[in-house]
VMD Tcl script that draws the C-alpha trace (Angstrom):
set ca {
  {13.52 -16.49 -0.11}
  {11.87 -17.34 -3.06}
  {8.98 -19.19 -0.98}
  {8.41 -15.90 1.23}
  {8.56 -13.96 -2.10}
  {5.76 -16.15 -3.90}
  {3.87 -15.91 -0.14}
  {3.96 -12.61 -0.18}
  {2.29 -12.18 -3.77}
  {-0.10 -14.73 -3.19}
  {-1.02 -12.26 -0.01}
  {-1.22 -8.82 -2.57}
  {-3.12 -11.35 -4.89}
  {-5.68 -12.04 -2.97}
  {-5.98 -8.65 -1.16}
  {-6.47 -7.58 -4.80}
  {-9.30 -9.89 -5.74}
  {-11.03 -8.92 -2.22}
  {-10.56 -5.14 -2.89}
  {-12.06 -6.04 -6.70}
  {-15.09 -7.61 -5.18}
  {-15.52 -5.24 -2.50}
  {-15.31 -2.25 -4.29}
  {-18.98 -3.27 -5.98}
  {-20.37 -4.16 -2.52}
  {-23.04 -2.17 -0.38}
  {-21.12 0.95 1.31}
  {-23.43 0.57 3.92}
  {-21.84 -3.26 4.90}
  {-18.37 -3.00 3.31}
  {-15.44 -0.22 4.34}
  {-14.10 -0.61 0.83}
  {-16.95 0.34 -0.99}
  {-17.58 3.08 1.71}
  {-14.26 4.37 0.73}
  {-14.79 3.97 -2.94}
  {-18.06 5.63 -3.16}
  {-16.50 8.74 -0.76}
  {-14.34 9.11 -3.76}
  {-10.35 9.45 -4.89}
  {-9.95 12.50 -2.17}
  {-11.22 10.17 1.00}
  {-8.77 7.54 0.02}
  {-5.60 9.59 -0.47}
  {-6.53 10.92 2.99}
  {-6.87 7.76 4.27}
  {-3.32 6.94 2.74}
  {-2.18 9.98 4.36}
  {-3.29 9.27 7.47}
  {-1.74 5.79 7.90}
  {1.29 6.95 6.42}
  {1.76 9.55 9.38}
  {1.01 6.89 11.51}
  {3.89 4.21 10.23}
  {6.22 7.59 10.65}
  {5.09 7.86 14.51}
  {5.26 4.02 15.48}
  {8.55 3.82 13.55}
  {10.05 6.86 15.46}
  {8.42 5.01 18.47}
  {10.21 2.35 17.87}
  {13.55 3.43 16.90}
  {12.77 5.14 20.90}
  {12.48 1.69 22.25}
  {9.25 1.37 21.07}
  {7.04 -1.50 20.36}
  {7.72 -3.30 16.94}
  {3.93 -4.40 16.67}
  {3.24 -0.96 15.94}
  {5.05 -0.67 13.24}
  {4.19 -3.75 11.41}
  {0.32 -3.00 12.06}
  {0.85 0.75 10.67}
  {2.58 -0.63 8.06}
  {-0.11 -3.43 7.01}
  {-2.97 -0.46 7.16}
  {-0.96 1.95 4.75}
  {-0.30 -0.76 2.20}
  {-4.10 -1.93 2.68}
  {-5.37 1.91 1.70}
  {-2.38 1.97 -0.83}
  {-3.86 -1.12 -2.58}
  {-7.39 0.74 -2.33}
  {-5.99 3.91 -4.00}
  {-4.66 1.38 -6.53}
  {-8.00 -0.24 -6.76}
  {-9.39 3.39 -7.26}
  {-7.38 4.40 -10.29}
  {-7.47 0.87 -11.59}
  {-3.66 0.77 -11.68}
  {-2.33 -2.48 -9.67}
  {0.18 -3.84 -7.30}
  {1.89 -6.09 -10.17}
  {2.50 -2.64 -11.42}
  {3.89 -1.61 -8.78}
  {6.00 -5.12 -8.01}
  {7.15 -5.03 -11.56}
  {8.45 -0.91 -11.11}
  {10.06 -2.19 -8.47}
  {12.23 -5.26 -9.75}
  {13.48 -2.63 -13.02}
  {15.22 -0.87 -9.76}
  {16.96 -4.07 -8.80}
  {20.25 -3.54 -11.08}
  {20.17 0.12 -10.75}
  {21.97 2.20 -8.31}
  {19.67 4.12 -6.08}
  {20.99 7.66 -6.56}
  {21.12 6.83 -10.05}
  {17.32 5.97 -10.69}
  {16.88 9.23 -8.07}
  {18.55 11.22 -10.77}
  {16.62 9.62 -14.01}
  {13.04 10.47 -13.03}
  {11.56 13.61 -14.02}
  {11.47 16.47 -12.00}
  {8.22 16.43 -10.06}
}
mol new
graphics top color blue
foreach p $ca { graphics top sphere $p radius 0.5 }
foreach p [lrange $ca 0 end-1] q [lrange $ca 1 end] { graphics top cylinder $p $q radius 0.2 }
display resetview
């Protein structure tokens, strides 16, 4: 486990420092930057977007679907969730490190303990 774990952040790592770089490239050659420059609005459409489309493969595949989908949906909505990151200049260690506080923490109980939104 612990090698998939440390494969897995080398992955978000690196996605990182390619988002980083891109996100100072030429919108005209790089999706990134074209996403970047269309502003904070494009990319949390974007996010919408591929979230909708994890829901509909997922549902496909709970239907006897193809599993593919879901794991390619999946990969594009953490992509433009690590560009929304990027965006705000907030990061995924941020995100890995909210995450482990949950470990030892029941889930209804954290539920309870944020602030109503």
């Amino acid at each position: 486990m612990s090698d998939q774990r440390n494969s897995a952040d080398d992955t978000l790592t690196h996605l990182a420092a390619i988002l980083a770089d891109r996100r100072q490239a030429d919108a005209g050659t790089s999706y990134v930057a074209s996403l970047h420059q269309k502003g904070l609005n494009k990319i949390l459409e974007k996010v919408g977007e591929e979230a909708v489309e994890t829901i509909l493969a997922a549902r496909d595949k709970d239907a006897g679907g193809d599993a593919a989908a879901v794991i390619s949906e999946t990969a594009d909505l953490w992509f433009h969730s690590m560009v929304m990151l990027s965006h705000l200049d907030l990061s995924h260690e941020q995100v890995l490190e909210e995450l482990a506080k949950r470990f030892n923490i029941s889930g209804l109980a954290e539920k309870a303990s944020r602030p109503d939104s």
